[in-house]
C-alpha positions as CSV (number, residue, x, y, z in Angstrom):
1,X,76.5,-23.4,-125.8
2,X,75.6,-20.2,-123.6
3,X,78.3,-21.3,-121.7
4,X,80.8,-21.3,-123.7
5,X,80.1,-18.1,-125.4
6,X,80.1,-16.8,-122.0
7,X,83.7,-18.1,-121.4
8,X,84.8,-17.1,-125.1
9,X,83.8,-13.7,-124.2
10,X,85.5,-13.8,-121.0
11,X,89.1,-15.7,-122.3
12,X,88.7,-13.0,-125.4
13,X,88.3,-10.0,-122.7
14,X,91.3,-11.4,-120.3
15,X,93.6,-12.0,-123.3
16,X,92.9,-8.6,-125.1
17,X,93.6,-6.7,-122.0
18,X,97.2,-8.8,-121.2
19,X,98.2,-7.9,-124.8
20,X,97.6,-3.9,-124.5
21,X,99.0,-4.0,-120.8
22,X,102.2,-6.5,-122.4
23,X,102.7,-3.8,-125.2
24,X,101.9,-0.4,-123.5
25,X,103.3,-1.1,-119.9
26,X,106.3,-3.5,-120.4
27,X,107.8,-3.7,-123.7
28,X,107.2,-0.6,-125.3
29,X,108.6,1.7,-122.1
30,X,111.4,-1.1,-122.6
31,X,112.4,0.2,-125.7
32,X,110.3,-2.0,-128.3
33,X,109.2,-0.2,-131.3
34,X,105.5,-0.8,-130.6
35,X,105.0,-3.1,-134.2
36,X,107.4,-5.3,-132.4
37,X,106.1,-4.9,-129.2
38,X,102.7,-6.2,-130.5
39,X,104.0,-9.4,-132.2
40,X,105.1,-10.7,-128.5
41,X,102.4,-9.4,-126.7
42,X,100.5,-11.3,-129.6
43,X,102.3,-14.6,-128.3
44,X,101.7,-14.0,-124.2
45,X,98.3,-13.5,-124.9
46,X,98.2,-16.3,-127.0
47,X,99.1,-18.0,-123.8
48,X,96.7,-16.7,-121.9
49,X,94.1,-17.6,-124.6
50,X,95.1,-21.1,-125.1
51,X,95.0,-22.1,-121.6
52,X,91.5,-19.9,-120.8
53,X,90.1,-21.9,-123.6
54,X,91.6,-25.1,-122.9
55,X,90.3,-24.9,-119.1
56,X,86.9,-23.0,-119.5
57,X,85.4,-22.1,-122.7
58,X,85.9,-25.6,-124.4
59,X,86.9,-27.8,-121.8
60,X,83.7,-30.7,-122.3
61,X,85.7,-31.2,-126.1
62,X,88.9,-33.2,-124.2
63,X,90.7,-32.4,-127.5
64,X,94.4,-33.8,-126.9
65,X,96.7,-30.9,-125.5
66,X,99.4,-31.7,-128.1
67,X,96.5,-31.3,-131.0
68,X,94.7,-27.9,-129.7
69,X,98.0,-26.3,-128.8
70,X,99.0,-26.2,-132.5
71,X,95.4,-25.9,-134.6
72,X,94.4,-22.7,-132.0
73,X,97.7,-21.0,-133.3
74,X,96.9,-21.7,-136.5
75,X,93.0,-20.3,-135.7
76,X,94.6,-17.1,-133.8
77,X,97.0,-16.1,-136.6
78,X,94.6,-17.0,-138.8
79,X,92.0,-14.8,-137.7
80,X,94.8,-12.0,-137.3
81,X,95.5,-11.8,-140.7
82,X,92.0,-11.9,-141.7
83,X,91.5,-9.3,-139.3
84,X,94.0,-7.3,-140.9
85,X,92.7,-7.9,-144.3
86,X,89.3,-7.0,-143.4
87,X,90.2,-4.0,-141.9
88,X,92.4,-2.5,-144.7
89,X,89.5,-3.4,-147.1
90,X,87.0,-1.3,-145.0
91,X,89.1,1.4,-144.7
92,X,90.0,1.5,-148.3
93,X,86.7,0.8,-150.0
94,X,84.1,2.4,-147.8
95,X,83.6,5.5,-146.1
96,X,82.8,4.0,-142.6
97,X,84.1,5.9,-139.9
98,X,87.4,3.8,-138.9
99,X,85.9,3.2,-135.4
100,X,82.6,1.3,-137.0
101,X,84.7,-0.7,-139.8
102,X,86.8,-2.4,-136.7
103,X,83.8,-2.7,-135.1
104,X,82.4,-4.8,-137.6
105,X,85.6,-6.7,-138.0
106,X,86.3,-7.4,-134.6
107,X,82.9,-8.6,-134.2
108,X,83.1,-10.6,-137.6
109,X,86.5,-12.2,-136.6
110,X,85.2,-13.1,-133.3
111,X,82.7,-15.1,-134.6
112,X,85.3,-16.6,-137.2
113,X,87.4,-17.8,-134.2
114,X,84.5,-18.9,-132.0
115,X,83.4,-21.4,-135.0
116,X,86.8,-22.4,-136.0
117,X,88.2,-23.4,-132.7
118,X,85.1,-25.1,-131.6
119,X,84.7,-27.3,-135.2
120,X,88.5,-27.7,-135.5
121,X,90.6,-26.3,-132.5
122,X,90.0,-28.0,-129.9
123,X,87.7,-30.3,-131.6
124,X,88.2,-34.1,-130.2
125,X,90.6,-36.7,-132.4
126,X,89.6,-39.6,-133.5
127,X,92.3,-41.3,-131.9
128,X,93.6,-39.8,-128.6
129,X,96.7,-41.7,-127.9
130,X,96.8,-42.4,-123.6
131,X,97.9,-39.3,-121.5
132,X,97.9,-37.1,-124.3
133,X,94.4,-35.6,-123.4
């Protein structure tokens, strides 16, 4: 478990920083308004995400590729929305600083994502047809 908390840490890390270098070095100075910009640099880091995963932080769960490619995005935009959500609530309802409310919802959301793609994600099926692991 310590190492794959270790590895979430370090495919979370590696994706976060592709997305703010995909938005603020490549697509916005494209051109991209940066709300656009942020939904594909959503989906390269997704990439980067699914695959770090995949090889490192859950890779003793053989979950077939075909089944954790799908249920990750589903956990990813998932915990973007509740992300979102979370945030706007704060930031609505409380007088936290907006620093310390996305502190506690990035750390809150992590956690959501850790559980979900380890209990669901890339959780092992019950019937793994052949070469689809």
């Amino acid at each position: 478990m310590k190492r794959e908390l270790f590895w979430f840490g370090v495919v979370g890390l590696s994706a976060m920083a592709v997305h703010l270098a995909s938005v603020a070095l490549v697509l916005v100075p494209l051109g991209l308004p940066p709300l656009i910009a942020n939904v594909i640099a959503f989906l390269i880091a997704f990439q980067v995400s699914l695959a770090g995963h995949r090889r490192f932080t859950f890779r003793d769960n053989q979950a077939p590729a075909s089944q954790s490619r799908w249920r990750f995005f589903a956990v990813s935009c998932t915990s973007f929305a509740v992300n979102e959500l979370m945030y706007a609530v704060l930031l609505r309802f409380t007088a936290l600083d907006y620093r310390v409310a996305l502190f506690i919802v990035l750390v809150l959301v992590a956690a959501l994502t850790y559980v979900s793609s380890r209990a669901w994600a890339f959780a092992p099926a019950a019937d793994v047809p052949p070469g689809d692991a």
